[in-house]
C-alpha positions as CSV (number, residue, x, y, z in Angstrom):
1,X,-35.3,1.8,3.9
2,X,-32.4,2.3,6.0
3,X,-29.1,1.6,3.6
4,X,-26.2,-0.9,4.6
5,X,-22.4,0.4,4.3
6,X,-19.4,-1.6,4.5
7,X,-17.0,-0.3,6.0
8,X,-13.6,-1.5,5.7
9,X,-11.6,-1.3,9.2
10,X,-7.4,-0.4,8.6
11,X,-5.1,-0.9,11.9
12,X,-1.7,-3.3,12.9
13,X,-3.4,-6.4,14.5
14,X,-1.5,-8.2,17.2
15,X,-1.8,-5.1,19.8
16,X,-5.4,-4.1,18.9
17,X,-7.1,-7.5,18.7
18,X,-9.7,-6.0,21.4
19,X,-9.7,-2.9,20.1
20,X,-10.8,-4.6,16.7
21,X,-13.7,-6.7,17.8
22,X,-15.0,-4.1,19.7
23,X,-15.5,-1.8,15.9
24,X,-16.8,-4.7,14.5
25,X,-19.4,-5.2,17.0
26,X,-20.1,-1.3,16.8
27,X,-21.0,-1.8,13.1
28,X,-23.0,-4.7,13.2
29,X,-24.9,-2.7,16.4
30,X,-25.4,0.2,13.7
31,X,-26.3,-2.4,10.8
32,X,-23.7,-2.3,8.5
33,X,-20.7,-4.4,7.0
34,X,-17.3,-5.1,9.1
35,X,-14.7,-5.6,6.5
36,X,-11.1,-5.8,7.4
37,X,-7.6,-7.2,7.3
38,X,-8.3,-10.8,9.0
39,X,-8.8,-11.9,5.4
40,X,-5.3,-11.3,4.2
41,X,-1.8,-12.0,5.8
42,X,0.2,-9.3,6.1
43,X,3.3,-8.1,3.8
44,X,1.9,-9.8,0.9
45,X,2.1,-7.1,-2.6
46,X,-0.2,-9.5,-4.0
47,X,-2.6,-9.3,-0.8
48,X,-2.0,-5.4,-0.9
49,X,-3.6,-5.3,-3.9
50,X,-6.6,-7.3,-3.3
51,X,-7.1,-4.6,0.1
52,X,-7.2,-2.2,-2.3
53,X,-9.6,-3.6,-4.3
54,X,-11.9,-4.2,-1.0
55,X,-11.0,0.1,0.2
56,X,-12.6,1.0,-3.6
57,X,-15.5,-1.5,-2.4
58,X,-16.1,-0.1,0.8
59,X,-18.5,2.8,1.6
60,X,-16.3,3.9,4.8
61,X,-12.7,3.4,5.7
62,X,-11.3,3.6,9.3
63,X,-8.6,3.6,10.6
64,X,-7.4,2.7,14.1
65,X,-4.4,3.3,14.9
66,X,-2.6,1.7,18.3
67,X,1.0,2.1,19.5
68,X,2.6,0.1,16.1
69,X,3.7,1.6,13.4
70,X,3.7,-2.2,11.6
71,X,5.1,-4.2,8.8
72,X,7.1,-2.5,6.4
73,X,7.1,-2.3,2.5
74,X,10.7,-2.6,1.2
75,X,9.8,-0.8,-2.2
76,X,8.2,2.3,-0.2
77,X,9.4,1.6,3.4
78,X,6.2,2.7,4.7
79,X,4.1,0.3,7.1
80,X,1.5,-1.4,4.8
81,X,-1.3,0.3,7.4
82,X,0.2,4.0,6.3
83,X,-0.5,2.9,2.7
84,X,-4.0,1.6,3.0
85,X,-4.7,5.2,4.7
86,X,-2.7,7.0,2.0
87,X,-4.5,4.8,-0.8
88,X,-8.4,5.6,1.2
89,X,-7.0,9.4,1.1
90,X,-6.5,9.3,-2.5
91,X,-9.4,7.7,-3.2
92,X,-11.5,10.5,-1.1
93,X,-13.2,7.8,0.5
94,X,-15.4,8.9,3.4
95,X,-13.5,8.1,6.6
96,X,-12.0,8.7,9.9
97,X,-9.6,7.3,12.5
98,X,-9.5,6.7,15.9
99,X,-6.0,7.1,17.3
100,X,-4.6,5.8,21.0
101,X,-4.9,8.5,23.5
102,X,-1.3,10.0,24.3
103,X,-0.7,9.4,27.7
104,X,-1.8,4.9,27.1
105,X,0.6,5.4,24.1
106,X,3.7,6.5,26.9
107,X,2.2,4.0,28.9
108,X,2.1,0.9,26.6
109,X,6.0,-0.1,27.0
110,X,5.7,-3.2,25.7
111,X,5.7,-0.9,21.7
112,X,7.8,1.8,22.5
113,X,10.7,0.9,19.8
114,X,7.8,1.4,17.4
115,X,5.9,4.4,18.7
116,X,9.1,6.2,19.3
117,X,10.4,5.8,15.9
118,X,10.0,8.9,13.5
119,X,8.0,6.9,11.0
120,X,5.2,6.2,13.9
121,X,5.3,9.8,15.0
122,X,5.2,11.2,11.3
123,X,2.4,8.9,10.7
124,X,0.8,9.8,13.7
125,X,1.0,13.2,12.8
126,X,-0.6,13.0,9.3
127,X,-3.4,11.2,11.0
128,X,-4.5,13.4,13.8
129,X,-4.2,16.5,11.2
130,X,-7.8,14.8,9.6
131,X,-11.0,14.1,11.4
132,X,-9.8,11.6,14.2
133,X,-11.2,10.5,18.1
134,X,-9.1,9.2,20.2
135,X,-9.5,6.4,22.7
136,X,-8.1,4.8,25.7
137,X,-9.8,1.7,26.1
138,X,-12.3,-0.4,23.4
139,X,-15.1,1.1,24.8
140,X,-14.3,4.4,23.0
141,X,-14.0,2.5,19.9
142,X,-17.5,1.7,20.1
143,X,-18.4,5.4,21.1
144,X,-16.2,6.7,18.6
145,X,-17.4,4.3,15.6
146,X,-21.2,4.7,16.4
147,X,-21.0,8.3,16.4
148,X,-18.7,9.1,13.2
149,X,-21.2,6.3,11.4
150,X,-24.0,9.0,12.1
151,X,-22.2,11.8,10.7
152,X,-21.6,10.4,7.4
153,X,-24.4,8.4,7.1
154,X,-25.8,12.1,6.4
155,X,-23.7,12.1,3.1
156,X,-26.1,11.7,-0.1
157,X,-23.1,10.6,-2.1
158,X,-23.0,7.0,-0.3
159,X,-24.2,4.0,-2.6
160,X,-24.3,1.4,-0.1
161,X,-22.2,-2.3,0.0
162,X,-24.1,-3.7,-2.8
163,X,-21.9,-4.1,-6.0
164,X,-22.8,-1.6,-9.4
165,X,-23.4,-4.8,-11.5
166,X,-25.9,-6.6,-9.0
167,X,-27.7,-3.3,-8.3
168,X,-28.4,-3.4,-11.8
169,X,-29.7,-6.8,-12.0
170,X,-32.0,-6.2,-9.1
171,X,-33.5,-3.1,-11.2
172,X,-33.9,-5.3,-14.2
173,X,-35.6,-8.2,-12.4
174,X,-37.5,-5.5,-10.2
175,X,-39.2,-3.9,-13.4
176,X,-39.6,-7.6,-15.2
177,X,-41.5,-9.4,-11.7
178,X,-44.1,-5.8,-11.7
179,X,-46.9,-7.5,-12.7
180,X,-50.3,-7.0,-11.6
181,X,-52.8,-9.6,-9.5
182,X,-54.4,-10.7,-12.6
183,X,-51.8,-11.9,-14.3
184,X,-50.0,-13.5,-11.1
185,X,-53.0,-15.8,-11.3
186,X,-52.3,-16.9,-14.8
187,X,-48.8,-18.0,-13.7
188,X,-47.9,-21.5,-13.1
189,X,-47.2,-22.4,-9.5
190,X,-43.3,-22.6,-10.2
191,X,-43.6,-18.8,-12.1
192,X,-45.5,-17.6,-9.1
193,X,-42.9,-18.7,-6.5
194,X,-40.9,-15.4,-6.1
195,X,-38.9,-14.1,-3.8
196,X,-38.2,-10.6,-2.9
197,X,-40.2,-10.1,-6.4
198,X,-37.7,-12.1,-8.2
199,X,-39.0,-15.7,-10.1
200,X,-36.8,-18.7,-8.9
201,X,-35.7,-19.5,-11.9
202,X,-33.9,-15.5,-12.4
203,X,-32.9,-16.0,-9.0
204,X,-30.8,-19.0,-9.3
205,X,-29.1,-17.7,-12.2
206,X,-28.2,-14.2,-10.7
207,X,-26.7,-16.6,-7.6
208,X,-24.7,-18.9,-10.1
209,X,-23.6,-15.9,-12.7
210,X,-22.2,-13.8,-8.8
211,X,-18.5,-14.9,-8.8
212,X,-16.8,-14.3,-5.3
213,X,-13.3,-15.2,-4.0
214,X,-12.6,-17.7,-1.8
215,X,-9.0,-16.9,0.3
216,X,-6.7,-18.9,0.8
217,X,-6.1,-19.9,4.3
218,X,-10.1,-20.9,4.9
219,X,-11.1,-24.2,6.1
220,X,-12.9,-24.8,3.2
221,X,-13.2,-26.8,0.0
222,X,-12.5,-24.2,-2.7
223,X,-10.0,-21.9,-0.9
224,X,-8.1,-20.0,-3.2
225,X,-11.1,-20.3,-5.8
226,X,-13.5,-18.3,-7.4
227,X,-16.8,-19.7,-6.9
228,X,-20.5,-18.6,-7.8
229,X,-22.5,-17.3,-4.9
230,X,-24.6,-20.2,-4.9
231,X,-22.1,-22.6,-4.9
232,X,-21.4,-21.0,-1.9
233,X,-24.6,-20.8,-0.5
234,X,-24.8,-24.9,-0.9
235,X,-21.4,-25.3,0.5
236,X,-22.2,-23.5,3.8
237,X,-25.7,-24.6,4.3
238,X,-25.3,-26.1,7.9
239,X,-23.5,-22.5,8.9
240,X,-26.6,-20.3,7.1
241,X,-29.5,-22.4,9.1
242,X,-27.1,-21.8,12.8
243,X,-24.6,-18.6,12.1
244,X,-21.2,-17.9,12.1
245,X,-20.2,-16.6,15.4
246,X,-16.6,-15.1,16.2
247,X,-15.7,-18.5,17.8
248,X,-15.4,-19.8,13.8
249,X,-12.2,-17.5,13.9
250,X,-12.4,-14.0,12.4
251,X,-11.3,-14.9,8.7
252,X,-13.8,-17.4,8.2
253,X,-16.3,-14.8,9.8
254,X,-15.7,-12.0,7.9
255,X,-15.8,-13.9,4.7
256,X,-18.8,-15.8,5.6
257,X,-20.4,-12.7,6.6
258,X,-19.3,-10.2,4.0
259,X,-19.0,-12.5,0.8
260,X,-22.0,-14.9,1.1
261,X,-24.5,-14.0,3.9
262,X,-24.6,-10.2,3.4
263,X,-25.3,-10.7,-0.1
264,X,-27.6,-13.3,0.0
265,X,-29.8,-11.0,2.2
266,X,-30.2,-8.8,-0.8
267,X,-32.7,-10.9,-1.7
268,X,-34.3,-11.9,1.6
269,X,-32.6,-15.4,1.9
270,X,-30.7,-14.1,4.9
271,X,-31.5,-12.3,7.9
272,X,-29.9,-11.0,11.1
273,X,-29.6,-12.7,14.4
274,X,-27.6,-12.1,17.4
275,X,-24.1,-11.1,15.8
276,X,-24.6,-13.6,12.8
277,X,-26.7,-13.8,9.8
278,X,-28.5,-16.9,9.5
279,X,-30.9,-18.7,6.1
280,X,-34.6,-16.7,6.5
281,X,-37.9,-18.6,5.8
282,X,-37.5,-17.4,2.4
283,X,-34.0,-18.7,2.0
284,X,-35.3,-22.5,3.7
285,X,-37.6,-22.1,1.0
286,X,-35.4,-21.5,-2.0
287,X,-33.0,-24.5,-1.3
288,X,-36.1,-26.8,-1.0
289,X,-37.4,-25.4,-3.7
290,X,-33.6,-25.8,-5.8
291,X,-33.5,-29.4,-4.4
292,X,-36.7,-30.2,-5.9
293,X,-35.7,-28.4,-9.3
294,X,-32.8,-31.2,-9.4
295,X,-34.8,-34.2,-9.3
């Protein structure tokens, strides 16, 4: 079974909005995880530190870098896109970067303070001294991102998106539901009710005991919370039976899609439709099934 890697996508945003899209909708086309910056506001230490925490997440890093150099850090006056490469560098996560081709960079006026500076040009340097494409238009992105997917997908070292301490529930649970046809018969019909090999009783308390973040800045009840994954679930029911779709806005796609749909697929209560992920049969059938539990 083919793994899924997220892969976390660094860049400045205003002047490679296009550019941007276009990566996330090469790696949903080569099944994996977009994961990026729309989540955060930028110049924020605090924030910083929560990208981190999403680059040491992340299978892949990459980095696309336009004709901005970007906001700067006061305490290290580097450009908060510099560190997130230099923190995925230290961290020897696999990556790459796709950088602007030269002669759009001379021709994109409307950045040349910033792409003329010595701080762009030293980063810019550093950058194209490691594995980089380059690109002049957001079709190369897509190119450049399917293709340097393939190559390190050959790695035997990557894990995949899903997190150490649910992997190790899924094992648990995977070796408690192995039980042969005789003794699935004995069962009582609520026992017998599993999904992806997993009894919906276990099932619900793996989605309550999952704690993700809610960001600030969403248009929705717990932003700024932590919440359990199956609060989550219930909270964005009407969104899991049609999709997200980019017109939500990317920060309430990316969260949606990375924090709550992705992982609910883990255990087939999700599954993939045209650029969203939407509630599978199976999932339909768990929150009947958790209504009916409540009454």
């Amino acid at each position: 079974m083919k793994r899924k890697y997220q892969i976390f996508i660094s860049s400045t945003y205003k002047d490679l909005i296009r550019e941007r899209q276009a990566a996330v909708e090469a790696i949903l086309q080569a099944g994996h995880i977009p994961a990026g910056m729309e989540l955060f506001a930028a110049g924020d230490e605090t924030q910083l530190n929560v990208i981190k925490r999403w680059i040491n997440e992340s299978d892949i890093y990459v980095l696309i870098l336009g004709s901005r150099y970007g906001s700067i850090d006061t305490q290290t006056n580097k450009s908060y896109t510099e560190l997130e490469y230099d923190y995925a560098l230290k961290q020897k996560i696999p990556m790459f970067s796709i950088v602007i081709d030269e002669l759009k960079l001379k021709r994109n006026s409307k950045y040349k303070i910033e792409s003329e500076s010595l701080e762009y040009l030293d980063f810019r340097s550093k950058v194209t001294s490691n594995v980089c494409r380059f690109f002049k238009d957001y079709k190369d992105i897509k190119i450049s991102i399917l293709e340097s997917i393939m190559e390190i997908e050959k790695r035997k070292d990557l894990k995949g998106w899903v997190s150490g301490n649910l992997l190790d529930e899924l094992k648990i649970l995977e070796i408690k539901s192995d039980l042969t046809e005789s003794i699935k018969n004995d069962l009582t019909d609520e026992t017998q009710n599993l999904f992806s090999g997993i009894p919906f009783k276990e099932l619900k308390s793996i989605l309550e005991k999952e704690k993700i973040d809610v960001p600030e800045g969403l248009s929705l009840e717990d932003s700024g919370k932590s919440i359990s994954l199956l609060k989550a679930m219930l909270g964005l029911e009407a969104e899991l039976h049609s999709g997200v779709s980019f017109d939500h806005g990317l920060s309430n796609w990316f969260w949606y899609q990375n924090q709550v749909a992705m992982k609910l697929k883990t255990f087939g209560l999700t599954e993939n439709g045209m650029f969203v992920t939407k509630l599978s049969d199976s999932g339909k059938r768990f929150l009947l099934q958790l209504r009916r539990a409540s009454v």
